[in-house]
C-alpha positions as CSV (number, residue, x, y, z in Angstrom):
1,X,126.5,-31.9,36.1
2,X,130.1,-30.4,37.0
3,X,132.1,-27.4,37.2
4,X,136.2,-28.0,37.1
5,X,138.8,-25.7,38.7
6,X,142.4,-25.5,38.3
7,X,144.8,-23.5,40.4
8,X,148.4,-23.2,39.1
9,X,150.6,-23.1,42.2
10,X,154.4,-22.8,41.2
11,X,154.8,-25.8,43.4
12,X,152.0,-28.3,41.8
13,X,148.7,-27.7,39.5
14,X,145.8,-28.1,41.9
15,X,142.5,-29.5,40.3
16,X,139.3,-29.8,41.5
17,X,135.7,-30.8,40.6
18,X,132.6,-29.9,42.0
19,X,128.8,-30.4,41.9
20,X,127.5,-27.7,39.7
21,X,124.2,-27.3,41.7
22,X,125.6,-27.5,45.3
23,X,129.5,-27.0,44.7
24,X,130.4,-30.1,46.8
25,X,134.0,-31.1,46.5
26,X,133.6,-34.4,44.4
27,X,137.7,-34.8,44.1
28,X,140.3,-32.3,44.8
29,X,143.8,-33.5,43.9
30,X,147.3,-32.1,42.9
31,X,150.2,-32.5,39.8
32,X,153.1,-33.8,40.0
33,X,152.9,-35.6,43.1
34,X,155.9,-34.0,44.8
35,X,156.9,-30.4,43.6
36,X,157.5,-28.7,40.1
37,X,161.1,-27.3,39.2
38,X,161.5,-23.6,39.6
39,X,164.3,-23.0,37.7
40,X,167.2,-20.9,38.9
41,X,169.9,-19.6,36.8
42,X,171.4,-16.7,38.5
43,X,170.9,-15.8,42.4
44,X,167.5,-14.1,42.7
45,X,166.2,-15.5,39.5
46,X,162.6,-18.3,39.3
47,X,161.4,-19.8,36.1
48,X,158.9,-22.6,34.9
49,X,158.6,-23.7,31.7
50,X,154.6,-22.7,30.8
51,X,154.3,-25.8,28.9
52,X,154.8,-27.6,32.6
53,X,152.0,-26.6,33.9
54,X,149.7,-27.4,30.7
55,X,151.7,-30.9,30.9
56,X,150.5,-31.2,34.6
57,X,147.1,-29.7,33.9
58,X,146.6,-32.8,31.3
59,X,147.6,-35.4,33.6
60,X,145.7,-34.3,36.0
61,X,142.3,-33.6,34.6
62,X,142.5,-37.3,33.3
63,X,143.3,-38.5,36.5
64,X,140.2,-36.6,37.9
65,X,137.9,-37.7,35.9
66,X,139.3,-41.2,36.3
67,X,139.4,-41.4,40.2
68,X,135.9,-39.6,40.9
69,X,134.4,-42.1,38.1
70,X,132.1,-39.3,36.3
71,X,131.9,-38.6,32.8
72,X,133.7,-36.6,31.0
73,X,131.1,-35.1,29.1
74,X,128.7,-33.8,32.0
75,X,131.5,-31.0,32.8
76,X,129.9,-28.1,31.6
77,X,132.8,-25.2,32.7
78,X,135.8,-24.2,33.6
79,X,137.4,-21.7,36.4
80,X,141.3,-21.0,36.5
81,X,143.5,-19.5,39.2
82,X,147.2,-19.3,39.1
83,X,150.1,-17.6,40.5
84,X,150.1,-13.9,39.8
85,X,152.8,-11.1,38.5
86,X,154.4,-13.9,35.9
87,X,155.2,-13.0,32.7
88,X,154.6,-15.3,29.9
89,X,155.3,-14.5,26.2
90,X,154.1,-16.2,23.1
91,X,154.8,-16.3,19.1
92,X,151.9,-15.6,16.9
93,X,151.4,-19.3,16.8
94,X,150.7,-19.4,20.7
95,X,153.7,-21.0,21.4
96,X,155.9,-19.8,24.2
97,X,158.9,-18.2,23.8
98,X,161.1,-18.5,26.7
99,X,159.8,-20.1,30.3
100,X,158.4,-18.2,32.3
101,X,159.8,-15.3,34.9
102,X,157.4,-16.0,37.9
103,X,156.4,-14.2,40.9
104,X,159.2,-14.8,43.0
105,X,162.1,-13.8,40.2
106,X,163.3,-10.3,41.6
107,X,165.4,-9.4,38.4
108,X,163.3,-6.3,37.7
109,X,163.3,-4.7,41.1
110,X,165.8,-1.9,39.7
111,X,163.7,-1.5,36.5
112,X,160.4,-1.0,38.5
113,X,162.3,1.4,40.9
114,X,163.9,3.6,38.3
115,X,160.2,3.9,36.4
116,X,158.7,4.9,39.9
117,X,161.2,7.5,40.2
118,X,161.2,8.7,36.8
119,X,157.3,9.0,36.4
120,X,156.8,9.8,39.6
121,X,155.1,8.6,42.7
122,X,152.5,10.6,42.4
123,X,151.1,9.7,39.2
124,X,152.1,6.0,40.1
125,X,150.2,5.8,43.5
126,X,147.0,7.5,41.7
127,X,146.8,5.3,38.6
128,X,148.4,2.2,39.6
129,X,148.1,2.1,43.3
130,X,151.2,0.9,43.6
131,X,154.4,1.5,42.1
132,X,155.7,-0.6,38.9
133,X,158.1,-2.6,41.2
134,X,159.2,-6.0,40.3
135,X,155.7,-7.0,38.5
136,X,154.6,-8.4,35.2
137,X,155.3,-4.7,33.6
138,X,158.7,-4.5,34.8
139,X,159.6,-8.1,33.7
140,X,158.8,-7.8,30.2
141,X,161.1,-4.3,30.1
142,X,163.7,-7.0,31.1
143,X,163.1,-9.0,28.0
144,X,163.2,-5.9,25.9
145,X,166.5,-5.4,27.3
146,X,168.4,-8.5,28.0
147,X,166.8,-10.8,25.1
148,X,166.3,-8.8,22.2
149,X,166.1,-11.4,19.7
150,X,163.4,-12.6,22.0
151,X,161.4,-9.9,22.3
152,X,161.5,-9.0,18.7
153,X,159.4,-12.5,18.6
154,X,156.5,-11.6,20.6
155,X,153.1,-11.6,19.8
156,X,151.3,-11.2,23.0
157,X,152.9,-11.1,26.6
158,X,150.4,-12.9,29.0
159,X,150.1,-13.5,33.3
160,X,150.1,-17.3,33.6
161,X,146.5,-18.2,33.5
162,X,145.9,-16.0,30.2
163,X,148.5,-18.9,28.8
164,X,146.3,-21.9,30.2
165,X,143.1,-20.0,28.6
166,X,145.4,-20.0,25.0
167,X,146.2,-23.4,25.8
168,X,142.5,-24.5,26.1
169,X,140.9,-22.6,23.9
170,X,143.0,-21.3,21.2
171,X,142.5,-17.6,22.0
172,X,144.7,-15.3,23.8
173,X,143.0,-13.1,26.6
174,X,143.5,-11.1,30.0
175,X,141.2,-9.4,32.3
176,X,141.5,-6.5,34.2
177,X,142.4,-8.3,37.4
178,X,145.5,-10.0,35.4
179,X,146.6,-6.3,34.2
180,X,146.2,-4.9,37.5
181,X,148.7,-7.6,38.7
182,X,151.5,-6.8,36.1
183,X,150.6,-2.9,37.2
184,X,149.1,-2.6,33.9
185,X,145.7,-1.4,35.1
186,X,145.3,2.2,35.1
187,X,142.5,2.9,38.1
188,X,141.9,6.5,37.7
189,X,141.1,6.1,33.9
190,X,139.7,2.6,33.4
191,X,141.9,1.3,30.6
192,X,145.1,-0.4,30.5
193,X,148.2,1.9,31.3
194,X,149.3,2.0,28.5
195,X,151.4,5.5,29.4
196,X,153.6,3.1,31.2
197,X,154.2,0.5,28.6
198,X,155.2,4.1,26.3
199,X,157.6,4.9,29.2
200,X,159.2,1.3,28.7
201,X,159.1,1.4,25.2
202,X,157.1,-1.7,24.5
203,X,154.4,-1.8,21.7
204,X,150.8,-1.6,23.1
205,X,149.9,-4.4,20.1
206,X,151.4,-6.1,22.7
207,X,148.6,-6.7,25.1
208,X,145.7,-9.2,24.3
209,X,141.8,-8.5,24.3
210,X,140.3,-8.4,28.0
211,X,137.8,-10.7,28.6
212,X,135.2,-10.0,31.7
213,X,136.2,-11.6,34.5
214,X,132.6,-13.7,34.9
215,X,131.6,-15.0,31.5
216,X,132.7,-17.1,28.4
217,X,136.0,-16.1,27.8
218,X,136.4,-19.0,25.1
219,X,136.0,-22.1,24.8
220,X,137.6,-26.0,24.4
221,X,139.2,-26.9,21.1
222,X,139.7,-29.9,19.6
223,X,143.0,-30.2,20.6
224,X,142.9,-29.0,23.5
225,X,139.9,-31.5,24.3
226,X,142.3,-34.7,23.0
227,X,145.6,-33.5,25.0
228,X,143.0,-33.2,28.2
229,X,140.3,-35.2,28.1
230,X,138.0,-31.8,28.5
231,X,134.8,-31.8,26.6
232,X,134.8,-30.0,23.2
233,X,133.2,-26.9,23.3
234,X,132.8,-26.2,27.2
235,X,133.7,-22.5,28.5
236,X,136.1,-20.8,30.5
237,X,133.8,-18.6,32.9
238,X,136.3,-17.8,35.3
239,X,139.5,-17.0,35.8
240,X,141.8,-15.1,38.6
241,X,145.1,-14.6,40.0
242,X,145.7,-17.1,43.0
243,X,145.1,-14.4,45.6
244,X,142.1,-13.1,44.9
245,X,140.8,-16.2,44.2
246,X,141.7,-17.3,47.2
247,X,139.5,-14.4,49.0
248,X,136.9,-15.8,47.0
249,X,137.3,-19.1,48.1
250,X,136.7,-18.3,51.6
251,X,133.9,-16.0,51.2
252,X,136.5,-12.3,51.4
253,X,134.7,-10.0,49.3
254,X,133.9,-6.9,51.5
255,X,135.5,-4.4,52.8
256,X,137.1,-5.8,56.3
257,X,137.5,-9.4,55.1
258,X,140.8,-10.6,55.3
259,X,142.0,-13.9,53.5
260,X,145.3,-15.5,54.5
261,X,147.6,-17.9,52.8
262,X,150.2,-19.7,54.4
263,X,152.1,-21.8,51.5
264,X,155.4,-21.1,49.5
265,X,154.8,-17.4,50.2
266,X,152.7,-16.5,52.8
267,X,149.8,-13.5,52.6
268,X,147.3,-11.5,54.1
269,X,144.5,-10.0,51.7
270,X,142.4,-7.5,53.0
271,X,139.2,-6.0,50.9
272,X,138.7,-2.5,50.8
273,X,137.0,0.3,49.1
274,X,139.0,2.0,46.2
275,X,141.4,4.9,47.5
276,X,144.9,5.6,46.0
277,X,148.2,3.5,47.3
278,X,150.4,5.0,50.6
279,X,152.8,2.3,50.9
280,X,155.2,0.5,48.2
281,X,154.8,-2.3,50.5
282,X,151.7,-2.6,50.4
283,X,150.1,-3.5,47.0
284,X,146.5,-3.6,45.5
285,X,144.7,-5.1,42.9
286,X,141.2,-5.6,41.0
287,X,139.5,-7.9,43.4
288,X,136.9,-10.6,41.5
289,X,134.0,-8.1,42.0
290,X,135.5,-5.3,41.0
291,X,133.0,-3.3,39.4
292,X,133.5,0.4,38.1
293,X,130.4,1.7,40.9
294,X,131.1,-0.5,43.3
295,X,135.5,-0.7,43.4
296,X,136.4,-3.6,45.5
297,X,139.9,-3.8,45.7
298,X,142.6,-6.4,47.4
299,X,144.9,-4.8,49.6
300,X,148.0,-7.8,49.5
301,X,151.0,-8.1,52.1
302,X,152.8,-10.8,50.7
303,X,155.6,-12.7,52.2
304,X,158.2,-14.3,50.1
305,X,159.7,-16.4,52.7
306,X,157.1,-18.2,54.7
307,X,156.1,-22.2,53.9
308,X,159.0,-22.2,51.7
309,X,161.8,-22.4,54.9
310,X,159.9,-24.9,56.3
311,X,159.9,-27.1,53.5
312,X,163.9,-26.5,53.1
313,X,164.4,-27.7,56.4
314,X,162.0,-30.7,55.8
315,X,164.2,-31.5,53.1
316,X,167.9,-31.1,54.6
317,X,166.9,-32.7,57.7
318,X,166.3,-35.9,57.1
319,X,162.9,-35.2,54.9
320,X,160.4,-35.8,58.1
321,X,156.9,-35.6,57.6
322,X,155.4,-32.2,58.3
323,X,153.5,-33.6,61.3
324,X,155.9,-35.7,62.5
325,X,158.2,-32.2,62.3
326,X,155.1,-30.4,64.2
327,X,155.1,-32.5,66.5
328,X,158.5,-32.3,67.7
329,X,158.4,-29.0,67.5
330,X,155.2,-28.6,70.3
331,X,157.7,-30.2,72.4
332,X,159.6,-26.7,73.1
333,X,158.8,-24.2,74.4
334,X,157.5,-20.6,73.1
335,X,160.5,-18.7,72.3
336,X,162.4,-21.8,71.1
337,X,165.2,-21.3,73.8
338,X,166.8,-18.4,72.0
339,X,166.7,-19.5,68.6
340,X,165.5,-17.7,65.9
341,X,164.8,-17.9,62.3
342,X,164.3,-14.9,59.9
343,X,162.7,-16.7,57.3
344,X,162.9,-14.2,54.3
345,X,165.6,-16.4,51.8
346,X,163.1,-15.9,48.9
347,X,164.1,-13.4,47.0
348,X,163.5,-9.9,47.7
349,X,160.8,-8.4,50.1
350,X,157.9,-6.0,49.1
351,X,157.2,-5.1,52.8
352,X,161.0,-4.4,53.0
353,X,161.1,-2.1,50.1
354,X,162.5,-4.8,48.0
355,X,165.4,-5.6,50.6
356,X,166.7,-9.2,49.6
357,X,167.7,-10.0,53.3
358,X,167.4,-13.7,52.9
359,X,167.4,-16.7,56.1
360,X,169.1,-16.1,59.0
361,X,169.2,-18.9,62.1
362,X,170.3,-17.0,65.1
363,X,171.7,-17.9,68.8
364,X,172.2,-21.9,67.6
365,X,174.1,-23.3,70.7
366,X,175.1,-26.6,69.7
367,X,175.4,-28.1,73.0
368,X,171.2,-27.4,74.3
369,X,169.6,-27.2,70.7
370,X,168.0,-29.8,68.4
371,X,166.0,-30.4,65.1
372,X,163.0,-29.2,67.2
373,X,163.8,-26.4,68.1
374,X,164.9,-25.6,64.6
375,X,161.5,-26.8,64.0
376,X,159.6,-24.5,66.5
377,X,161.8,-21.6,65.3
378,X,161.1,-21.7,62.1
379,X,157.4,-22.1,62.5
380,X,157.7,-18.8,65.2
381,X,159.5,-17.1,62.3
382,X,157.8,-17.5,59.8
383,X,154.2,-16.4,62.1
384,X,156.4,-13.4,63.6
385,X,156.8,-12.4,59.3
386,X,152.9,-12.5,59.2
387,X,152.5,-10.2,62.5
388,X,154.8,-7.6,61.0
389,X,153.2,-7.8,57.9
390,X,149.6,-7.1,59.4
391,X,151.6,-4.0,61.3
392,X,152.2,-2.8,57.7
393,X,148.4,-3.3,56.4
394,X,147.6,-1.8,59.0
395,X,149.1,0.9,58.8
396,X,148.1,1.2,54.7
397,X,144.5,2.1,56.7
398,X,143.1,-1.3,56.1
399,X,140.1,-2.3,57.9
400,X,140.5,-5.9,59.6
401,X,136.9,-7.2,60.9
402,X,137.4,-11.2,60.2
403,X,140.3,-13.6,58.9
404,X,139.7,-16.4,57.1
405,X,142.4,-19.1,55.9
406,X,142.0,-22.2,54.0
407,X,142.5,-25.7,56.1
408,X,146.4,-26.5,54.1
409,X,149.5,-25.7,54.7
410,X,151.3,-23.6,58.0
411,X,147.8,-23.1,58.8
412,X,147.4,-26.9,59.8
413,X,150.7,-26.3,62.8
414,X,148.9,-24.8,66.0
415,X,152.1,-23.4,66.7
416,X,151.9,-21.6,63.6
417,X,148.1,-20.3,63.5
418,X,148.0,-20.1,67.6
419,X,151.1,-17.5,67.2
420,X,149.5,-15.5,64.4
421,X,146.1,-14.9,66.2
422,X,147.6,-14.3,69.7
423,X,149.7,-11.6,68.2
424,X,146.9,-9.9,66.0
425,X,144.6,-9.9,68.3
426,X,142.4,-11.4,66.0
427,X,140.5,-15.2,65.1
428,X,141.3,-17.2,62.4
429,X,138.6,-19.1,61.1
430,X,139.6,-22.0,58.7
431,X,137.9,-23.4,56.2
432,X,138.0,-27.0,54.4
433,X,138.6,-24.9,50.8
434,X,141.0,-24.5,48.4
435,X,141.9,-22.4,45.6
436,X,141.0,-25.1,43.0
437,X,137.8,-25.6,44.9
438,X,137.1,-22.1,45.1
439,X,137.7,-22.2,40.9
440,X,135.4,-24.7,40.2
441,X,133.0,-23.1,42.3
442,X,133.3,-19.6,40.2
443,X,131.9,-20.7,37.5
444,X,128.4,-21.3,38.9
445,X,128.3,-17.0,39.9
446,X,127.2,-16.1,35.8
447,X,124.5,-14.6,38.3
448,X,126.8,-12.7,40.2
449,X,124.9,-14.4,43.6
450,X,127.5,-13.4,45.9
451,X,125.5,-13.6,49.3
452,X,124.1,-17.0,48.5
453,X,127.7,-18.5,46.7
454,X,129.8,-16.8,50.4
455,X,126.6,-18.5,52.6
456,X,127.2,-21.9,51.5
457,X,130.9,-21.6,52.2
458,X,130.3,-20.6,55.8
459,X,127.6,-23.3,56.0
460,X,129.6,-26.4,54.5
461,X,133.3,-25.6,55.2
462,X,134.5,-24.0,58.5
463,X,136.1,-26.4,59.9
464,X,137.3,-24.5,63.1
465,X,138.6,-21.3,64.8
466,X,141.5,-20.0,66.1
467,X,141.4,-17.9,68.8
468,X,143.8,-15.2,70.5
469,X,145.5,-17.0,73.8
470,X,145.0,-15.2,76.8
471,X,148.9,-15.8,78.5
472,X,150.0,-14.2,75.3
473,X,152.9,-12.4,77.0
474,X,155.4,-15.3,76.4
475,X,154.3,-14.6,72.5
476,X,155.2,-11.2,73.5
477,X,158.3,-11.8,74.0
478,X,159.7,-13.7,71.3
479,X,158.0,-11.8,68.9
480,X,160.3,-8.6,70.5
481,X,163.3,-10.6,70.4
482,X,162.9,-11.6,66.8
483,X,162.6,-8.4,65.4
484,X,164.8,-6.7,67.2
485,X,167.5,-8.8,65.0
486,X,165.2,-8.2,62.0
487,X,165.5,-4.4,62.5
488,X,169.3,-5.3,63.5
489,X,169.9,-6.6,60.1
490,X,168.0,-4.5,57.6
491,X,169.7,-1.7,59.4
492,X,173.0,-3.5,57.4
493,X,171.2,-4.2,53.8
């Protein structure tokens, strides 16, 4: 028998299927085979069509199936993760209204600050844990105001895998990690906050029925079943934003575990005990075992800018292979000659107060520098953005005992990874994971088995460790130079 996991990336749709008694990887691939269209119609601005991702979620289940030769009907659930803070709306006949503002659209930042202003920071920081800021919340006050006619339409406003979960099963859902993304979760009172959806005038009808975050939160239609090739009748069990999910994936669950993701957007996620929100840049949300006498909550830095500079110089340089672009990198030395990258040209910046700064390339002398050492700057830059960013979680008070990333991505540079632990002062540990994995696996914990699920990950998947150099003053160095001009220029935004 089987478990399959899906994890909704705004770059591809990740699937995976595993043995439901051991939860060994029996295919992991990815849809489309290159990258999904975010769509950009002003500056600042990132949408996807919903129906995209159930398109590539089709297409790729079939595929699945196909390549690892199993049948169909031995798949007996179904975990989700997908990229958190989007705003999805629907009609009452589940069909979506307009695409989707995802995570990295900062249109709301000035709606989120006005509301934290207005209702105060204290009563935000104690009930939310954060302030409204450019979340799922905030988005949808944007509808209200900008698309009226729109608006008027809605029957339920969803986070992107509550639309998969409609899509599959007919029914439309949340849980409380999916509120606590949109800053719909009220902490203090254990409800939805719905004080702040009265503050943004927007009808509380508006919000669907939670759903436990372990159990069967519906299950395959007909439909559904034809457009995917999914058995009739089989649950959802699980279902998670991509971040926490992540955690889970790589056995993060207690306080002092520290997950890290190093793709489009770059993140540390650091589990710790319930306590109200210091920092705006600094946000928390219901982790997967939240549970009202035990809080566990997810303390996330995240990084707009990180894997996403890389792949835009992979593309406008002459579309090299990430290794081969590695490799000529590891040819330069630390510090890249002078040049650096500030890699933040997606969107605006929680840790910088919502700053939009964007990409900067620095000290470029056309007569000594190359590809490579744009290569080796960028990687530097975009690790030096993930040192300053555990400064800041740090300084939110959060306990870092281990850090664990998943074997993909800027993780697989040792330029990259070799920066990032030298400077922390901390291992990485990687693991042979991923979120879609970590999905499918999900849905074997009905018993809530943490130790034992978290035991076979450290048994089957570490794949290796990085640890701090010890000549890290070179490191030292650059990491000083960059953000001096980091400092330089948000002095100027």
């Amino acid at each position: 028998m089987y478990y399959i996991g899906y994890d909704i990336g705004s770059s591809s749709v990740k699937t995976a299927i595993v043995e439901a008694e051991t939860g060994k990887k029996i295919i992991v691939l990815n849809e489309p085979q290159n990258e999904m269209e975010i769509v950009s119609l002003h500056s600042d601005w990132a949408e996807q069509d919903p129906d995209m991702w159930w398109e590539y979620i089709c297409t790729a289940t079939k595929r699945a199936i196909r390549e690892a030769n199993i049948e169909a009907s031995k798949i007996q659930g179904i975990g989700i993760s997908y990229q958190m803070h989007g705003l999805v709306i629907s009609d009452k006949d589940g069909n979506a209204l307009r695409n989707s503002i995802i995570w990295c659209d900062s249109r709301a930042v000035e709606i989120g600050n006005k509301a934290f202003a207005e209702i105060g920071e204290q009563k935000c920081m104690e009930h939310l844990l954060n302030s409204p800021g450019n979340f799922t919340a905030s988005k949808l006050k944007w509808v209200k105001e900008n698309e009226p006619e729109i608006y008027n339409k809605i029957h339920k406003y969803m986070l992107p895998g509550d639309y998969i979960a409609l899509k599959l099963t007919g029914e439309v859902t949340t849980t409380k990690n999916g509120l606590s993304e949109g800053m719909l979760w009220d902490y203090k009172e254990n409800k939805t906050a719905d004080w702040l959806l009265d503050y943004y005038g927007i009808d509380k009808s508006l919000t669907p029925n939670i759903v436990e975050n372990f159990t069967n939160q519906g299950v395959v239609t007909e439909k559904a079943s034809k457009e995917s090739g999914l058995p009739v009748g089989i649950p959802i069990v699980y279902r998670a934003g991509d971040q926490p999910n992540n955690a889970l994936a790589l056995n993060v669950l207690n306080p002092g575990e520290v997950a890290a993701t190093g793709g489009t957007s770059g993140v540390f996620y650091a589990v710790s005990e319930m306590s109200s929100g210091k920092s705006t840049r600094v946000n928390n949300f219901v982790h997967v075992n939240y549970e009202l006498e035990k809080p566990r909550v997810g303390k996330l830095l995240n990084i707009n800018g990180a894997g996403i500079q890389y792949r835009w110089l992979r593309n406008n340089m002459g579309n090299e292979s990430y290794e081969a672009m590695n490799e000529k990198a590891s040819n330069v030395e630390i510090g890249s000659e002078g040049v650096i990258v500030i890699p933040f040209g997606n969107g605006a910046e929680r840790m910088f107060n919502n700053k939009n700064i964007g990409t900067h390339f620095l000290n470029l002398n056309l007569n000594i520098h190359n590809s490579a050492h744009l290569f080796r700057a960028s990687l530097e830059g975009i690790a030096f953005s993930f040192v300053y960013g555990m400064e800041c979680l740090k300084a939110d008070n959060a306990t870092i005992n281990v850090i664990r990333a998943g074997n993909d991505n800027l993780f697989r540079s040792e330029i990259f990874s070799n920066t990032v632990a030298t400077l922390i002062g901390h291992e990485i540990e990687i693991y042979n994971t991923t979120g879609a994995v970590g999905a499918a696996r999900a849905v074997g914990l009905k018993d809530g088995d943490y130790s034992k699920f978290g035991a076979n990950i450290s048994s089957n998947d570490h794949v290796m460790t990085f640890l701090p150099l010890t000549n890290k003053e070179p490191y030292e160095k650059a990491y000083k130079k960059w953000k001096q001009e980091l400092e330089l220029i948000l002095t100027t935004k």
